[in-house]
Backbone as numpy.savetxt, mean C-alpha at the origin, in Angstrom:
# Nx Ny Nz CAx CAy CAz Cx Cy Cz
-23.18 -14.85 -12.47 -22.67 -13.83 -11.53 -22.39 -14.43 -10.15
-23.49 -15.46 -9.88 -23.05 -16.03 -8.41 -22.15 -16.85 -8.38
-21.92 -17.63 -9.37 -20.23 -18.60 -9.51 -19.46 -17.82 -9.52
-19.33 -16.42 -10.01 -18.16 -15.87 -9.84 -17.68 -15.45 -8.84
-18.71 -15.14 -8.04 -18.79 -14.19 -6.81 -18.19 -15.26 -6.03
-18.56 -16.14 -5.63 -18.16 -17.07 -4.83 -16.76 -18.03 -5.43
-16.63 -17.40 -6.82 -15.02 -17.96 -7.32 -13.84 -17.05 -6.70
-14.37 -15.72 -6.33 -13.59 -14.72 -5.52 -13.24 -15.70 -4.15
-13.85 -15.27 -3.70 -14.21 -15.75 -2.20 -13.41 -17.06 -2.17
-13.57 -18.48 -2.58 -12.54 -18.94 -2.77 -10.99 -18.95 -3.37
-11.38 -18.42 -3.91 -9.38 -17.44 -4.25 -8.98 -16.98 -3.20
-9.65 -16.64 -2.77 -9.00 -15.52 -1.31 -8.76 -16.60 -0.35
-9.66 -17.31 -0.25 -9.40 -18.53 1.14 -7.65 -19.39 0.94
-8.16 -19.76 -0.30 -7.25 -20.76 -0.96 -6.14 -19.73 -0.97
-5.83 -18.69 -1.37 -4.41 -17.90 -0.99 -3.98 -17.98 0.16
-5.01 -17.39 1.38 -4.80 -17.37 2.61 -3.94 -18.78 3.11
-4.68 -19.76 2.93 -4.08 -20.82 3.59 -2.72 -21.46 2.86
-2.25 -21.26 2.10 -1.08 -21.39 1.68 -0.25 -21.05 2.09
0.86 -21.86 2.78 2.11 -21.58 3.39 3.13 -20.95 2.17
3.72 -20.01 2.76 4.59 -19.28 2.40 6.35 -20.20 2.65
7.01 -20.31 1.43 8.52 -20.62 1.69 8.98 -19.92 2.58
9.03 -18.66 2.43 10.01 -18.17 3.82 9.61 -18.13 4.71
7.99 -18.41 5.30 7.87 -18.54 6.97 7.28 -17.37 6.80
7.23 -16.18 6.45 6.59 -14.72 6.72 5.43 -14.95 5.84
4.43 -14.23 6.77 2.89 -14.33 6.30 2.24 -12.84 6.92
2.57 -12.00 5.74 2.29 -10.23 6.29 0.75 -10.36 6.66
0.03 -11.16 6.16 -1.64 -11.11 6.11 -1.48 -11.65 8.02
-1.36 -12.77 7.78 -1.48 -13.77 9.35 -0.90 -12.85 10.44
0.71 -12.39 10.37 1.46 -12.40 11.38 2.07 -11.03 11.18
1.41 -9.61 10.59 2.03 -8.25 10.51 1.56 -7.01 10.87
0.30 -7.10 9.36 -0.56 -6.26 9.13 -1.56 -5.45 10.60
-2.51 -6.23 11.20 -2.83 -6.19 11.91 -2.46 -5.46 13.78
-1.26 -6.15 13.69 -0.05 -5.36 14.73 0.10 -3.82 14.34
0.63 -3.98 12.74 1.13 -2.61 12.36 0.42 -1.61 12.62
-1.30 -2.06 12.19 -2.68 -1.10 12.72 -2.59 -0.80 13.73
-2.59 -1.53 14.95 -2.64 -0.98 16.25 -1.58 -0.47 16.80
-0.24 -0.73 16.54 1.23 0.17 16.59 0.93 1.53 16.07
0.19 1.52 14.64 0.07 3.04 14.11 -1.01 3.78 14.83
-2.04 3.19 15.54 -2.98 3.82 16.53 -2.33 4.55 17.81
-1.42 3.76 18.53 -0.66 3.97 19.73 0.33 5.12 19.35
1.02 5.15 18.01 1.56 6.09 17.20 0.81 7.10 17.34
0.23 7.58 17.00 -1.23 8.42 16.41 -1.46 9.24 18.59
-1.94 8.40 19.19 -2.25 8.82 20.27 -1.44 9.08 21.30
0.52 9.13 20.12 1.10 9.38 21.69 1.50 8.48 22.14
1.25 7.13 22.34 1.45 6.20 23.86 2.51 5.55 22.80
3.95 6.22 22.78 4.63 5.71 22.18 5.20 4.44 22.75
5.56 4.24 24.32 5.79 2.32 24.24 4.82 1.61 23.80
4.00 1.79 24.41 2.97 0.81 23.34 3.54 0.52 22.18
3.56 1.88 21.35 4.15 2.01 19.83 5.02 0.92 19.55
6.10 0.99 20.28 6.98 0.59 20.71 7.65 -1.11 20.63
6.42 -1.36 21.35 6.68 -2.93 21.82 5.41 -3.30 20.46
4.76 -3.25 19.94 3.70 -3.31 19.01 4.57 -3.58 17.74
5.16 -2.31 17.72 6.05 -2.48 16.50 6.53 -3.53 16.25
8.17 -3.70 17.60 8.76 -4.89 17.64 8.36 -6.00 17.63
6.81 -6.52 18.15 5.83 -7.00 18.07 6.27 -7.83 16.57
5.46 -7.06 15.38 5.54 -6.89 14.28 6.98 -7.27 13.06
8.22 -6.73 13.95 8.88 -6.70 13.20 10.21 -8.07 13.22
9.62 -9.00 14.63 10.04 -9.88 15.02 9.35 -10.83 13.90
7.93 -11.02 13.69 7.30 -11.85 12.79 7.76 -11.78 11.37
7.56 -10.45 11.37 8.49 -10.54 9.51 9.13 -8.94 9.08
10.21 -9.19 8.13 10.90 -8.23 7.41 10.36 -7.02 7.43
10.39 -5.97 8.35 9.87 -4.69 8.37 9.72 -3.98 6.82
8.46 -3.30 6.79 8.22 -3.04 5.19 7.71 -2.04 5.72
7.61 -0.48 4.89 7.05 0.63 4.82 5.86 0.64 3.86
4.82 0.02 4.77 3.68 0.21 3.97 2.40 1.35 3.35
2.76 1.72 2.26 1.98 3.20 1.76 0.99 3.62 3.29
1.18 5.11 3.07 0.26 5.62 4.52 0.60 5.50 5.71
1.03 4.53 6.04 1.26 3.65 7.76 2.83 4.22 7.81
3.64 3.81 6.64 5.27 3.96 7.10 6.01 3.61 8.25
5.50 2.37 8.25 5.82 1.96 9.82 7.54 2.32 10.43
8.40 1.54 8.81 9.70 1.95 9.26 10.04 3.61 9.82
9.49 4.35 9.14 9.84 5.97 9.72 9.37 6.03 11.13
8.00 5.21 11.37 7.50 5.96 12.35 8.03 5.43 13.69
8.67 3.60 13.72 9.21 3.40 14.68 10.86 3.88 14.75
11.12 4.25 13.65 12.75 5.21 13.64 12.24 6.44 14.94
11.26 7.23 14.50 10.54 8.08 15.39 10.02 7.89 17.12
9.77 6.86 16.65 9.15 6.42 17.78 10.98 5.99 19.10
11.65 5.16 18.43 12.91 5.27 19.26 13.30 6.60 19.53
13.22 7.53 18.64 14.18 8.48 18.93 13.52 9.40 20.17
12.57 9.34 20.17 11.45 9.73 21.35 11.88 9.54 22.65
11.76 7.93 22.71 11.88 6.96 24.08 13.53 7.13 24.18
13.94 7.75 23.41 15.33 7.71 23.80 16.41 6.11 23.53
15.97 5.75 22.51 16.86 4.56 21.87 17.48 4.65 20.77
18.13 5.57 20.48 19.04 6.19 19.80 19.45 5.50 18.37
20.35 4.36 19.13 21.09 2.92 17.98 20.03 2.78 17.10
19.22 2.07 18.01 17.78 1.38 17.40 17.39 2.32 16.09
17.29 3.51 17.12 16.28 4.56 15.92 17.44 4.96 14.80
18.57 4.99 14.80 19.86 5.16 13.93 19.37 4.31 12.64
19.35 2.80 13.21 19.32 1.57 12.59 17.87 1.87 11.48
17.15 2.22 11.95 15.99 1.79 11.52 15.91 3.53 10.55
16.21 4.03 10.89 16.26 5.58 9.55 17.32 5.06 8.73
18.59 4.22 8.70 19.45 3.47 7.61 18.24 3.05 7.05
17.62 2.33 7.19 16.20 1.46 6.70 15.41 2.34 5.90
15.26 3.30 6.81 14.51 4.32 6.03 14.87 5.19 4.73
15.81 5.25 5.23 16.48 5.93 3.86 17.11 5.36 2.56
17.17 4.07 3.13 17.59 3.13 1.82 16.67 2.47 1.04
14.97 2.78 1.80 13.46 2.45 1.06 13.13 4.18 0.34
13.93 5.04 0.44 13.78 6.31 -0.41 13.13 7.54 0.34
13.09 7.33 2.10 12.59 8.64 2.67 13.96 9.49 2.43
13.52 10.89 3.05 14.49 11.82 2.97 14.97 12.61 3.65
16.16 12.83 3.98 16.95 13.25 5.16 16.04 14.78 5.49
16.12 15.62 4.99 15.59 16.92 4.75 14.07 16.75 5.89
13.51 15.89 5.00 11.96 15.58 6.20 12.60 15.18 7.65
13.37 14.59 8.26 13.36 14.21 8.87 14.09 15.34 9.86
15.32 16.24 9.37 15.92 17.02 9.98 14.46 18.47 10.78
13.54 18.47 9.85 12.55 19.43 10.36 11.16 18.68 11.20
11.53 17.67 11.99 11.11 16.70 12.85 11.62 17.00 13.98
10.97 17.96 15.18 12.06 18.19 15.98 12.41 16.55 17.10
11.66 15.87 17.23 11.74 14.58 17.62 12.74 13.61 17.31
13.87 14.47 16.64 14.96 14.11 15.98 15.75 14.80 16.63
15.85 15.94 16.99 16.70 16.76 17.16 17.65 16.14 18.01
17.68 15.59 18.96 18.68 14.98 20.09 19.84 14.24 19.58
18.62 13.57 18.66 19.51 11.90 17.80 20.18 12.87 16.94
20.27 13.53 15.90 20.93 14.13 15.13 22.24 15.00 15.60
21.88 15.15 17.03 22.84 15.88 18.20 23.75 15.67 18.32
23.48 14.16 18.02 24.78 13.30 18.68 25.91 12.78 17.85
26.73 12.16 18.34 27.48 11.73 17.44 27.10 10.75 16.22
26.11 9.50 16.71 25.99 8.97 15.41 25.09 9.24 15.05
24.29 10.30 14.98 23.16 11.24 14.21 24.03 11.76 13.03
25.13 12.93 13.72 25.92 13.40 13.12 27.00 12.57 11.99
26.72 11.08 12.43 27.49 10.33 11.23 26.66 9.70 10.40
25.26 9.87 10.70 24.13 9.77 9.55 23.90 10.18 8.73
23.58 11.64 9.39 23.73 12.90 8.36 24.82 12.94 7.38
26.33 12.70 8.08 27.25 12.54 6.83 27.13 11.11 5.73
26.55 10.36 6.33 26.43 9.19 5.32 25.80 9.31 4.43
24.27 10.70 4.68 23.27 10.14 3.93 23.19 10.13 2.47
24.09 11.03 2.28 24.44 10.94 0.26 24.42 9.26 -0.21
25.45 8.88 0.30 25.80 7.37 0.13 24.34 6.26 0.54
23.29 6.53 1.24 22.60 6.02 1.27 21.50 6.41 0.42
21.51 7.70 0.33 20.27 8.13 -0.89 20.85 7.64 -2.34
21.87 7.22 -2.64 22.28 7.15 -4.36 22.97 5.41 -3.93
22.81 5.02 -2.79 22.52 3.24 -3.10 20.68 3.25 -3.43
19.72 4.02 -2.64 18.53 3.62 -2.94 18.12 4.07 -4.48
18.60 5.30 -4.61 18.48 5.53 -6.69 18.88 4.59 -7.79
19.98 4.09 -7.02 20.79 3.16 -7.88 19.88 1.60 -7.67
19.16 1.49 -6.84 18.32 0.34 -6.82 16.89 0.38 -7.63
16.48 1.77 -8.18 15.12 1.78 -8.68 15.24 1.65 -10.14
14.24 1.07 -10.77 14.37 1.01 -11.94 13.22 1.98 -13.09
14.27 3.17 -13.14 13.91 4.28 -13.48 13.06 4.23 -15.06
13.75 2.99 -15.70 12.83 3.27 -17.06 11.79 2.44 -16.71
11.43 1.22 -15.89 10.28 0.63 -15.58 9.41 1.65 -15.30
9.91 2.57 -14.25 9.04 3.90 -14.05 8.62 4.23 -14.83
9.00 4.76 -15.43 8.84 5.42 -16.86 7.51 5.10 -17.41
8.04 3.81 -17.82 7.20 2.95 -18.71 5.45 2.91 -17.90
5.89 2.62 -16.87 4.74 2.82 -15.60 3.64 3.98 -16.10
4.04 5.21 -15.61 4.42 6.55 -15.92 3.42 6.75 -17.35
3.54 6.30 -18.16 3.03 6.31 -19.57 1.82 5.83 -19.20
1.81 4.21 -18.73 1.07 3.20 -19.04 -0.42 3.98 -18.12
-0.14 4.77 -17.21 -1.15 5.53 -16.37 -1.48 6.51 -17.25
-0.60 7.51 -17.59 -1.39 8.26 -18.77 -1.99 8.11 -19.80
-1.65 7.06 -20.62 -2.95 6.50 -21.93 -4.39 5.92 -20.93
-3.78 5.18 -19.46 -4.65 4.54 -19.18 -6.14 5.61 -18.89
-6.00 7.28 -19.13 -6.30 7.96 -18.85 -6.81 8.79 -20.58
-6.21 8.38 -21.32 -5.97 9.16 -22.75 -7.41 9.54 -22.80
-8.52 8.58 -23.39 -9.70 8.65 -23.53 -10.87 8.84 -22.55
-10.47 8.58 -21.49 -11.22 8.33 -20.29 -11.38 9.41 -19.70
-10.35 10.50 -19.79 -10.52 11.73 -19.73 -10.93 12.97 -20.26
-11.38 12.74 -21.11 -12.07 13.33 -22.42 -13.61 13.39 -22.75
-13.74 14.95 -22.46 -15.27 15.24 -22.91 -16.19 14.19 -23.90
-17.01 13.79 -22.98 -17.82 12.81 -24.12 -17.51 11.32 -24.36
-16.77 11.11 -23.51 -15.89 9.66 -23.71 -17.58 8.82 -23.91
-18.13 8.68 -22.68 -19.50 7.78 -22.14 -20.54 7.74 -23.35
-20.48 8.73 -23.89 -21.06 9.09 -25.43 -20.41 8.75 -26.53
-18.95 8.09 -26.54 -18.70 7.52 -27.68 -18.33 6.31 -28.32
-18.80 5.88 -28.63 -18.44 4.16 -28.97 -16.97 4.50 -29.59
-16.37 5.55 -30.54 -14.98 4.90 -31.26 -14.37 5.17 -29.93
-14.38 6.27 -28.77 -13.61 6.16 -27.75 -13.72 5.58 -26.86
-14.41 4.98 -26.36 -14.72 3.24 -25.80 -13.34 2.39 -26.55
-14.28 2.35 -27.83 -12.98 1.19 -28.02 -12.01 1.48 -28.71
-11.45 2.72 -28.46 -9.57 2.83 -28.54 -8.94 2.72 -27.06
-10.07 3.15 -26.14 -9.58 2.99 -24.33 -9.61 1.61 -24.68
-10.59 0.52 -25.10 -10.12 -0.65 -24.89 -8.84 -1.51 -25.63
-8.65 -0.64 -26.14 -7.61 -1.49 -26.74 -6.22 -1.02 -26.23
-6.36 0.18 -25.23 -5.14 0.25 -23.99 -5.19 -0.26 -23.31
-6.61 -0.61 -22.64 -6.84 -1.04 -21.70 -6.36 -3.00 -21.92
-6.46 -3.24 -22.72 -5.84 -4.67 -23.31 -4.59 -4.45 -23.17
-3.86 -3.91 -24.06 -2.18 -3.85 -24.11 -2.33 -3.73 -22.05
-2.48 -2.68 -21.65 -2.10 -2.46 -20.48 -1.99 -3.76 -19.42
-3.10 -4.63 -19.96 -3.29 -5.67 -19.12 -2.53 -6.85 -19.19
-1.76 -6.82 -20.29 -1.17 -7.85 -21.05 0.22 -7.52 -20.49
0.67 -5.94 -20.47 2.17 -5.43 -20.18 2.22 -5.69 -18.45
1.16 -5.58 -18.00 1.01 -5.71 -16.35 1.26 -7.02 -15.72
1.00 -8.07 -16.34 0.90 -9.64 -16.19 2.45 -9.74 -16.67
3.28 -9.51 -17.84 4.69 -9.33 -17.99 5.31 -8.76 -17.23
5.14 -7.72 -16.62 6.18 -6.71 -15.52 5.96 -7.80 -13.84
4.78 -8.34 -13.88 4.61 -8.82 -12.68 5.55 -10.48 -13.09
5.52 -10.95 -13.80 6.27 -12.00 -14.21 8.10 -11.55 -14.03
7.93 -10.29 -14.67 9.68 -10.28 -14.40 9.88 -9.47 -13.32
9.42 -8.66 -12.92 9.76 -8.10 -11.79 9.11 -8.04 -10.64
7.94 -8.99 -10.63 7.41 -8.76 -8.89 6.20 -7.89 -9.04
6.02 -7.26 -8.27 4.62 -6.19 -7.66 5.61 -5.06 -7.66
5.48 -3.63 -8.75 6.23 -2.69 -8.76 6.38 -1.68 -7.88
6.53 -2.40 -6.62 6.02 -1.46 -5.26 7.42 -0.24 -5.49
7.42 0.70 -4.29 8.63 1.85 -4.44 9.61 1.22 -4.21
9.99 0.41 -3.69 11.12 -0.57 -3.95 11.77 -0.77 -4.91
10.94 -0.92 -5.84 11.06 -1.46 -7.22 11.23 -0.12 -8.10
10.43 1.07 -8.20 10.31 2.01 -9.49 10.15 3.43 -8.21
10.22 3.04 -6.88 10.56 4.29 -6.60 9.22 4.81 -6.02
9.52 6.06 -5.01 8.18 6.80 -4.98 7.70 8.02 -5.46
7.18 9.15 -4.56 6.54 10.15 -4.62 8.25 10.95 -5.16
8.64 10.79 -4.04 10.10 11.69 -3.97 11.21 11.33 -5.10
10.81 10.61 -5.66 11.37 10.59 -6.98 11.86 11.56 -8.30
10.79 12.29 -8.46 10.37 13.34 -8.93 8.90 13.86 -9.05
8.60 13.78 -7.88 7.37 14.07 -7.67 5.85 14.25 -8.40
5.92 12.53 -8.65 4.93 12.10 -9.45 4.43 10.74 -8.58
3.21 10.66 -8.60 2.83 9.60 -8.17 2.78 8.41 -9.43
3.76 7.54 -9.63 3.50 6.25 -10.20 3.12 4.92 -9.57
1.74 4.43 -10.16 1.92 3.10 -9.38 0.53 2.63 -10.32
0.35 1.37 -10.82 -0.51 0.54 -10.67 -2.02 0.15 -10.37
-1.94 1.37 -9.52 -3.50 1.06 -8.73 -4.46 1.44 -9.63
-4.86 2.10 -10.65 -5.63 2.87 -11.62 -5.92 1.78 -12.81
-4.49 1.33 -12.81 -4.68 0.64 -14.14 -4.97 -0.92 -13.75
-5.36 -1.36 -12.73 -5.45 -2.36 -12.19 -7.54 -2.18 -12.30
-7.62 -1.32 -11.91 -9.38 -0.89 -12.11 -10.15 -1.02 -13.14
-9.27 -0.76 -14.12 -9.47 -1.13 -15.88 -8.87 -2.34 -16.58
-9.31 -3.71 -15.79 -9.35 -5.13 -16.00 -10.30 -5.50 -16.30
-10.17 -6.43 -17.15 -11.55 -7.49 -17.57 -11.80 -8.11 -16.28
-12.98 -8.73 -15.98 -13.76 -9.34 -15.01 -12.97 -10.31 -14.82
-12.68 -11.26 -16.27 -12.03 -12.67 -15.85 -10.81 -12.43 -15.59
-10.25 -12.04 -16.27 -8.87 -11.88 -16.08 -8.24 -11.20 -14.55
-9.00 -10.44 -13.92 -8.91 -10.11 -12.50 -9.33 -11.30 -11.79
-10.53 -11.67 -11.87 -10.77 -12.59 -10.78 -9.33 -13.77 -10.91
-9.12 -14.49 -11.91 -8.67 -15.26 -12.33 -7.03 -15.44 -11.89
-6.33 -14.36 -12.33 -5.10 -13.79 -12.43 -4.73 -12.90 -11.01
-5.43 -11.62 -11.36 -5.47 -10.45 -10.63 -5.25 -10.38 -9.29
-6.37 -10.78 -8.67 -6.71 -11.34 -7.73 -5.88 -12.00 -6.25
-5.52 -13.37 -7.04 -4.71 -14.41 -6.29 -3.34 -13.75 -6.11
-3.30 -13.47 -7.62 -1.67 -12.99 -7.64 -1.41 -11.61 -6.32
-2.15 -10.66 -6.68 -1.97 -9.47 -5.54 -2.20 -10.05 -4.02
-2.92 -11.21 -3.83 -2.74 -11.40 -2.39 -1.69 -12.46 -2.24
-1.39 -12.72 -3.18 0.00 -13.37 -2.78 1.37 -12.39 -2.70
1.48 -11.76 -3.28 2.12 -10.33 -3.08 2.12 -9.68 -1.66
0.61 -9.33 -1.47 0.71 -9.39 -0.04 0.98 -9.97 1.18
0.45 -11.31 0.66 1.28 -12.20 1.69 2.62 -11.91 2.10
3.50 -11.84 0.88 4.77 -11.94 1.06 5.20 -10.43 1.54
4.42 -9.53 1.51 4.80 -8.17 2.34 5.45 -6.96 0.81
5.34 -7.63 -0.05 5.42 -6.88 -1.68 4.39 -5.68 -1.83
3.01 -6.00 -1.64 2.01 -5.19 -1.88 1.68 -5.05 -0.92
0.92 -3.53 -1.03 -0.14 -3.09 0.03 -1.22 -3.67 0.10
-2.08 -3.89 1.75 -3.40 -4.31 1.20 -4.44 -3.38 0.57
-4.23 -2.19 0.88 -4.85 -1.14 -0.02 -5.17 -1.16 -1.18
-4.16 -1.72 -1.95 -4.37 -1.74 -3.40 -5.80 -3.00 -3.59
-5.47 -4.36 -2.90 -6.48 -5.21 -3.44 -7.90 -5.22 -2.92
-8.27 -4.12 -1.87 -9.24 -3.86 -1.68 -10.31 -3.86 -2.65
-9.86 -2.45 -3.26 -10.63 -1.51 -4.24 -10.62 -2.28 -5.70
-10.49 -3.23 -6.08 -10.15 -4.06 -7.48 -10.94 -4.94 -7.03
-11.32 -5.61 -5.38 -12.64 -6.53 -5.25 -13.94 -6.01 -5.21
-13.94 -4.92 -4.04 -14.87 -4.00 -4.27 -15.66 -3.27 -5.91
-14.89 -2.63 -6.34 -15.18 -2.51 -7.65 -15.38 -3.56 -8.68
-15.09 -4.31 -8.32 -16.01 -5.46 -9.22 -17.27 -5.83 -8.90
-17.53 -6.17 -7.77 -18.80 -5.95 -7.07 -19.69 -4.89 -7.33
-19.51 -3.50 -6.87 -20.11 -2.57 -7.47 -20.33 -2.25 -8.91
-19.50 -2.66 -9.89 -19.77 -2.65 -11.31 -20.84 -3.57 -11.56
-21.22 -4.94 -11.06 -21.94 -5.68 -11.38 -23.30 -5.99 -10.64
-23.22 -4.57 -9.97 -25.10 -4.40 -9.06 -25.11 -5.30 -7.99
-23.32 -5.55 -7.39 -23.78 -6.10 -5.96 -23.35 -5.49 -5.11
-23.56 -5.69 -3.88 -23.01 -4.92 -2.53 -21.19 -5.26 -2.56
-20.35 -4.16 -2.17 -18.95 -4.82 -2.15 -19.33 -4.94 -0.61
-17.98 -5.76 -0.69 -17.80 -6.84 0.52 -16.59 -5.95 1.74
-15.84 -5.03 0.71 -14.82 -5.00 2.10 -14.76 -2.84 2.55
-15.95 -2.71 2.51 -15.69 -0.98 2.51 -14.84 -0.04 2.12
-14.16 -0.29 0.61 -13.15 0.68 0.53 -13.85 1.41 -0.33
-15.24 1.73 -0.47 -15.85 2.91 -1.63 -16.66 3.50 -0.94
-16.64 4.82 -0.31 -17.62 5.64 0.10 -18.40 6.68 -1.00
-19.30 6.92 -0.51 -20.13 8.37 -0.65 -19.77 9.90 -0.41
-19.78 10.98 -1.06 -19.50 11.63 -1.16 -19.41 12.68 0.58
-20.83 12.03 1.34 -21.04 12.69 2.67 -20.19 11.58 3.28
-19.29 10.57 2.84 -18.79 9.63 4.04 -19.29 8.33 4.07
-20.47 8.31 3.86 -21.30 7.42 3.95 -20.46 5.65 2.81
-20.59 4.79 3.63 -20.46 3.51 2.31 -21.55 3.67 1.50
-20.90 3.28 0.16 -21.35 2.86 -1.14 -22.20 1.51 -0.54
-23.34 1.24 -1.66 -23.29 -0.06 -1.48 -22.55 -1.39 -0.94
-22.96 -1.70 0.17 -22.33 -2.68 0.75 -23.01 -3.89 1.75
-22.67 -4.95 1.55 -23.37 -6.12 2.95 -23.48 -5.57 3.90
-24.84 -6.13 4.63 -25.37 -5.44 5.63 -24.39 -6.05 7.05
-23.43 -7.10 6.86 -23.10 -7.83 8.08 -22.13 -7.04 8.24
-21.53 -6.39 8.86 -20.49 -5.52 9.05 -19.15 -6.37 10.00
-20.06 -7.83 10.78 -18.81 -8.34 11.20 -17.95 -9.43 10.19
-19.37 -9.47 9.07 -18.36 -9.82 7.93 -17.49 -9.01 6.92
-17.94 -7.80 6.94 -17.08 -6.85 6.37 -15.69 -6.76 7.08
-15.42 -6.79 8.44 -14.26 -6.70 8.83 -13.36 -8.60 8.98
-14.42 -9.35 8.80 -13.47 -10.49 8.61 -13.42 -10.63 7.01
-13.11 -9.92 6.25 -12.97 -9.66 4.92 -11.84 -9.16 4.61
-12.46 -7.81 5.27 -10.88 -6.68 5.30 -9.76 -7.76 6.14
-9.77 -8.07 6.74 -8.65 -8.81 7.79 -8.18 -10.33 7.07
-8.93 -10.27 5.98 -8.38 -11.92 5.53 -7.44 -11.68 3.93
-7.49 -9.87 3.99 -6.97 -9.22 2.77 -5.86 -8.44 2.97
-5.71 -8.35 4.62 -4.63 -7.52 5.13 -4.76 -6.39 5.80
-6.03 -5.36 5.28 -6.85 -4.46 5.65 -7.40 -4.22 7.01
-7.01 -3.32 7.76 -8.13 -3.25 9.09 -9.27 -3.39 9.50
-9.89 -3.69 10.45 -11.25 -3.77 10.47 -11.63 -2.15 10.60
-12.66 -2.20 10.07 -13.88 -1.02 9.73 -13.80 0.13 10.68
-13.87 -0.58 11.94 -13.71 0.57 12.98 -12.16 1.04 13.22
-11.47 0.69 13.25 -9.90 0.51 13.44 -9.58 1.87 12.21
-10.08 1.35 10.67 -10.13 2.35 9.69 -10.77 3.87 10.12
-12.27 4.05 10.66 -12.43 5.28 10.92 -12.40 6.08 12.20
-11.56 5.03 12.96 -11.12 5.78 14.28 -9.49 6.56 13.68
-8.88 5.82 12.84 -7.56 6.54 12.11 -8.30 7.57 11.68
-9.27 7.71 10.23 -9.72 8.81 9.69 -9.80 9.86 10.46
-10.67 9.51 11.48 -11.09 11.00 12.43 -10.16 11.61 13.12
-8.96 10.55 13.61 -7.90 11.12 14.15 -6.88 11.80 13.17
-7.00 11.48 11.97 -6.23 12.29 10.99 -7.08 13.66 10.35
-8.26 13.25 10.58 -9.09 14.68 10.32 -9.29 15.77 11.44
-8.50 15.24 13.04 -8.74 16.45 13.65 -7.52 16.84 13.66
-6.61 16.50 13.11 -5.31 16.53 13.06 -4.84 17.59 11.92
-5.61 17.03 11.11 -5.21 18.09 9.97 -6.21 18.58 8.87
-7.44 18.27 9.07 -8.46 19.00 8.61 -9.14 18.27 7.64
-8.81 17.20 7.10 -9.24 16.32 6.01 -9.20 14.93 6.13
């Protein structure tokens, strides 16, 4: 258990320090910015926002990362400060990663930009930009996705599962195929981010990965899993969200403390976890993830915000 533990831990280093071909390193030179841009977001002090962003988007290829949405929010954030083009430019962006005109028109923080003339030639474009972004997703990968979450669920959801050995091992033998089809889709197509198969607004289903990524063999995650998703991230493909909870949960499955706080308690409280907390946040930060406090100063500001 302790070779492994510490076979993690070197995976992660050894990713980290690997130079990237194109020069962009979302872990090193993004992530981090984006956190404190989405704080300044959050509180209002939109230059901040502002210059944080640009900050950010000077280092590498602006990406709408699940939750944060940075591209919408600095589209928002221009249209505020009154930079119109900019914020024009950057909702093209937005809308060609699959947001939707409709949300944005009942934004009154829009209202000016939409006022105007090239608001008004947005709005007429946006057909043509919503059915280039349809025409970019790959709807039966979805699909296939789509499925691969519901078997990943077939048995597992079912009265008595924990009580039955034959349903144990018919989940495992999805749970195999699944793992086997996941390592192929990531071979031909990348990290199936919404880019790739689309999002929520699709047809309003959440598809993605993250579930069936939880129901990996030990080795085959550490081994595979692992490296591969933070290299993903590196390159600004994946969220760091996702590889949190796949280190963590391995940890916790095997009676140790996880390392990077993404599993709480029902009152709030962390799950089992290391007592060093300034290593918990140089964890989260070497995975892409915010530090600890950064995380529940967002929470609380989204819980007085909207109740949850």
């Amino acid at each position: 258990m302790k070779h492994i533990t510490i076979t993690i831990v070197a995976l992660l280093i050894s990713c980290l320090n690997n130079d990237k071909v194109t020069g962009q390193n979302y872990i090193e030179d993004y992530y981090q910015t984006i956190y404190q841009a989405d704080m300044a977001y959050s509180t209002e002090d939109y230059q901040k926002a502002f210059e944080l962003y640009q900050a950010a988007f000077e280092s590498c290829e602006p990406v709408n990362t699940p939750i944060y949405y940075e591209i919408s929010k600095f589209a928002e954030t221009c249209a505020i400060l009154g930079k119109t083009e900019l914020a024009v430019d950057f909702l093209k962006k937005d809308f060609t990663t699959g947001s939707q005109l409709e949300h944005k028109l009942k934004n009154s923080n829009f209202d000016n930009l939409f006022a105007s003339s090239i608001g008004k030639e947005l709005i007429k474009n946006y057909d043509s930009l919503r059915q280039q972004y349809l025409s970019s997703i790959n709807q039966d990968l979805r699909q296939e996705i789509a499925e691969m979450q519901r078997n990943d669920q077939k048995y597992r959801a079912q009265p008595g599962f924990m009580e039955s050995t034959e349903m144990k091992q018919k989940q495992e033998e999805i749970d195999n195929y699944n793992t086997k089809r996941l390592i192929e889709i990531f071979d031909e197509y990348g990290y199936p981010n919404e880019n790739v198969i689309g999002g929520f607004n699709i047809d309003k289903t959440p598809v993605s990965i993250n579930g069936i990524l939880l129901h990996t063999s030990d080795s085959i995650r550490i081994n595979y899993f692992i490296p591969k998703l933070k290299e993903y991230i590196e390159n600004g493909e994946c969220s760091p969200s996702v590889l949190g909870p796949i280190i963590d949960q391995y940890y916790l499955y095997n009676n140790q403390p996880q390392i990077n706080g993404t599993y709480t308690k029902p009152d709030g409280s962390y799950s089992n976890m290391i007592d060093d907390l300034d290593k918990v946040d140089e964890n989260r930060i070497s995975i892409g993830l915010p530090p600890l406090w950064l995380q529940e100063k967002r929470d609380n500001l989204i819980k007085e915000k909207y109740g949850y």
